[in-house]
Residue, then its C-alpha position, 0 to 999 in steps of 0.5 A: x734543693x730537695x731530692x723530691x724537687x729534682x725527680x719532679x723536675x726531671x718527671x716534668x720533662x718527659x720519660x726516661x728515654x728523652x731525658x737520657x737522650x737530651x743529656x747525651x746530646x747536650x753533654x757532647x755538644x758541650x764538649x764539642x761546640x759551647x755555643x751550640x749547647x747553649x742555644x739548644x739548651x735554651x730552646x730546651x728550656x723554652x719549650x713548655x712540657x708535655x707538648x701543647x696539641x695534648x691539651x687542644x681537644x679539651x672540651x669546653x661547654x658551648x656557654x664558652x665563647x673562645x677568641x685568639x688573639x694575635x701577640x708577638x710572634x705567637x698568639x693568646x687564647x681567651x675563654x670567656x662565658x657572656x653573662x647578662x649583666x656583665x660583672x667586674x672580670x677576674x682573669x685566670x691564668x695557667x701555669x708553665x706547661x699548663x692550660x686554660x682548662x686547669x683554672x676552670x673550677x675557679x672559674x666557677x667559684x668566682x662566677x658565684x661571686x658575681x664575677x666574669x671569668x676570664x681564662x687566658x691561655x699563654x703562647x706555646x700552650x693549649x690553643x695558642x700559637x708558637x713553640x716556645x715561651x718564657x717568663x718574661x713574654x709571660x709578663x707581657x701576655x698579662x699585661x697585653x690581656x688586660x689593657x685589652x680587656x679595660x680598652x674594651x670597657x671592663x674592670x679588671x677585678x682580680x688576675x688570678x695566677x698559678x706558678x710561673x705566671x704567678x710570678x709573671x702576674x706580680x711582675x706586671x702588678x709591680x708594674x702598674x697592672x689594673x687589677x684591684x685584687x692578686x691572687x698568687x698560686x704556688x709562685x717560683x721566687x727565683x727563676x735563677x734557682x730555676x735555670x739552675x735545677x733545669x741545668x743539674x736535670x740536663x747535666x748542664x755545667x754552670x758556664x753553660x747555663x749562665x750563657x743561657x740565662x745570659x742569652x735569654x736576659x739579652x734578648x726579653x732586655x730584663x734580668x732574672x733577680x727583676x722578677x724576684x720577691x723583693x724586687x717586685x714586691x715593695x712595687x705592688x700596691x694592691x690587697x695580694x693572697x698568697x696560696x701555696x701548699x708545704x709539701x709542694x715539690x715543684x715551688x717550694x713553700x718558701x717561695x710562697x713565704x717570700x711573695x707574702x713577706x715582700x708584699x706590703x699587703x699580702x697574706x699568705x694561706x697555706x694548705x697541706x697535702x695538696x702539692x702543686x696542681x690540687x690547689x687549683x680545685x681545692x675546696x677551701x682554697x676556692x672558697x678562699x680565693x672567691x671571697x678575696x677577689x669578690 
C-alpha cells in the first residue's frame, strides 16, 4: 500500500473535518462498545461518497430515455437513447461513488459502433434509491439488469464496467452473464485489501475490522476471496480487455495485471498518466474499447 493510495482514500471520504470526526467517534466506540464500532464501521463503509443528491442534477439530452427500476430494497437506474434500428446493447456501469454520467463519452464511442448504450446506475448512487450498497449487491444489480434486458429481446453485447463494478462485472461474468464481450475499467483485485485500507483511514484495529467484513460476508452470504481474480477468472469464458492506468492511486496497476493473468482471454492495455477516472474519456482508450466490444 503506497502512501499516494492512503491520501487518495482518505481524500475520497470527505474533507478533513469529517474524517477526524469519524475517527474520533469510532475510535471511542471501539474502547466502549466493540460491537457498536463495528456496525458503524460497516454503515460507514457502505455508504457510497460524495453523497449520491450531487449527482441528480446531471442534465442529460431529451434523446435519453430514463427508467427505474425497483431491486431489493433500493432501486436501479437505466439510461438508454432509442435508435431505429435497435442494435446489440452494451451496458455501462459506474464505479463505487460514481455515476451514470461518467461512462457517457463511451456511450458514444460505442454508439459509433452500431451499439446501444445502456448506462445503468447502482442503488445509493445518482438517481437510484437507498443509502447504502456494497460489492456483492453490485453483483446482483448487473445481473438483474441483464436478465431484464435479454427478457425483453435484446442481445447483451458487451458489459462495460469501471473499478468496483468492475469487479462486480467479472464476478457475474464467472457466474454465467450473457454478455459476449467484458470490458474491465481500473478493477480492485482484493476487496480484503480494501477493508484494510478503509480501517488504517478510520483508525480502525484489525478485530474490528474483521468483525466487519465478517458481519458483511454473513448477511450478502459470499466470502470476499470469492470475488477475487483467481477465483473468478478461470469461470469466465468470454474475449475479456483489461484497461488499467500504472500511475492509478486508487486500484493499483497490478490489480489490473491480476484480472488479465487469471482471465484465460483476457488482454490487458495499459495507459500512462491517466490515474483512475480520465480512463474513462480517454481517447485511445475509446477508441480501444469500441472496437473490442464492437
Amino acid at each position: 500500500m503506497t502512501r499516494t493510495t492512503l491520501q487518495a482514500t482518505s481524500a475520497y471520504y470527505g474533507t478533513r473535518p469529517l474524517l477526524r470526526t469519524s475517527r474520533l467517534v469510532l475510535a471511542a466506540a471501539q474502547r466502549i462498545a466493540p460491537g457498536l464500532a463495528v456496525r458503524a464501521a460497516q454503515r460507514l463503509f457502505a455508504t457510497p461518497l460524495p453523497p449520491k443528491w450531487l449527482h441528480r442534477r446531471t442534465a442529460w439530452g431529451a434523446d435519453w430515455r430514463i427508467e427505474r427500476w425497483p431491486f431489493e430494497d433500493a432501486s436501479l437506474t437505466l439510461y438508454a437513447r432509442p435508435s431505429a434500428p435497435p442494435g446489440p446493447v452494451a451496458l455501462l456501469v459506474h464505479g463505487w461513488g460514481g455515476h451514470a454520467a461518467q461512462m457517457l463519452p463511451l456511450a458514444e464511442a460505442l454508439a459509433q459502433q452500431g451499439l446501444s448504450p445502456v448506462l445503468l446506475e447502482m442503488p445509493a448512487h445518482g438517481r437510484s434509491g437507498g443509502r447504502t450498497s456494497n460489492l456483492p449487491q453490485f453483483a446482483r444489480a448487473i445481473e438483474y439488469a441483464a436478465a431484464r434486458l435479454q427478457q425483453e429481446g435484446q442481445v447483451l453485447r458487451a458489459v462495460v464496467a469501471h473499478s468496483l463494478a468492475a469487479n462486480a462485472a467479472a464476478y457475474a461474468a464467472s457466474r454465467g452473464l450473457a454478455a459476449q464481450r467484458l470490458v474491465l475499467l481500473a478493477p480492485p483485485a482484493s476487496p480484503h485489501e480494501y477493508t484494510r485500507l478503509f480501517a488504517q483511514v478510520f483508525g480502525l484495529s484489525e478485530a474490528v475490522r474483521a468483525a466487519m467484513q465478517g458481519r458483511i460476508e454473513a448477511r450478502e452470504g459470499i466470502l470476499m476471496p470469492q470475488f477475487e481474480p483467481r477465483a473468478v477468472g478461470p469461470r469466465i469464458r468470454v474475449p475479456t480487455l483489461v484497461v488499467h492506468d500504472r500511475g492509478d492511486s486508487i486500484n493499483a496497476f497490478a490489480d489490473g495485471q491480476a484480472f488479465a493473468h487469471a482471465v484465460r482471454s483476457g488482454a490487458l492495455m495499459e495507459t500512462q498518466g491517466l490515474g483512475h477516472r480520465k480512463i474513462l474519456k480517454d481517447a485511445a482508450v475509446l477508441a480501444r474499447v469500441a472496437m473490442f466490444a464492437g
